[in-house]
N, C-alpha and C positions, 0 to 999 in steps of 0.2 A: 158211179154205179151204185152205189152204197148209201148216195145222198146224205140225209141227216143223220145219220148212224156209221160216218165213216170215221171216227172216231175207235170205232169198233176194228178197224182193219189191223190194226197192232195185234192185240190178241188174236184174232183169227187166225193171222198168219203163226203166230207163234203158237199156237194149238199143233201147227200139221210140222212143227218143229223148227221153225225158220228163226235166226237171230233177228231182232227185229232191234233196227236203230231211227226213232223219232228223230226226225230235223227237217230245219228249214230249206226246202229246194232252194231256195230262191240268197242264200247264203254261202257266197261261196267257200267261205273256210269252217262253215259246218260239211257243206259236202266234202270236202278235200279231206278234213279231221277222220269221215266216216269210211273213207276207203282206207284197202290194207295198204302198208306200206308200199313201195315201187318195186324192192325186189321179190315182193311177195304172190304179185298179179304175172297171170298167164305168161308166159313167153309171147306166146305167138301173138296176143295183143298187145303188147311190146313194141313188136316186129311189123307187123303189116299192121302200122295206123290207119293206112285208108282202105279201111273192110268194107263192105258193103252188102245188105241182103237187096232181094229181088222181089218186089211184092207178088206173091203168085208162083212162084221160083215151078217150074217143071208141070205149068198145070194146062199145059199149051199157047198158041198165040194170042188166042181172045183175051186170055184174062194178064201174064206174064207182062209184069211191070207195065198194067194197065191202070187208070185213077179208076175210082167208082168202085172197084170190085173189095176193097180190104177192108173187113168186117160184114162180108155178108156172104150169104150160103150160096152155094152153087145151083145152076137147077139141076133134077134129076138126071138130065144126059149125060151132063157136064160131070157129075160126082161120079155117077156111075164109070164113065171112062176113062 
């Protein structure tokens, strides 16, 4: 999104007051290092591992956990309703 200037994304976030921790995704004992401890994270994500969202969750049959629609606008009827 941010292209050549994503570089920029650190600071931005930490402008609107986010901790912001630089690492390598692709690393796995950078990511592991960068999460809080195990007793520190939610419960309930704990608990129910297999969570799951619905693309479209409550927006009716046409779009609800349909492909093609996530990331794009609805049309007027469709928002409206």
């Amino acid at each position: 999104m941010l292209g050549p200037r994503s570089q920029d994304l650190p600071a931005r976030l930490a402008a609107f007051g986010w901790r912001v921790n630089v690492i390598d995704g692709h690393d796995m004992k950078q990511v592991t290092a960068a999460l809080p401890p195990r007793h520190a994270r939610p419960r309930r994500a704990d608990r129910d591992r297999h969570a799951r969202t619905v693309k479209g969750k409550a927006l009716g049959d046409e779009v609800e956990g349909k492909e093609g629609w996530h990331g794009k606008p609805l049309p007027s009827d469709m928002a409206e309703a």
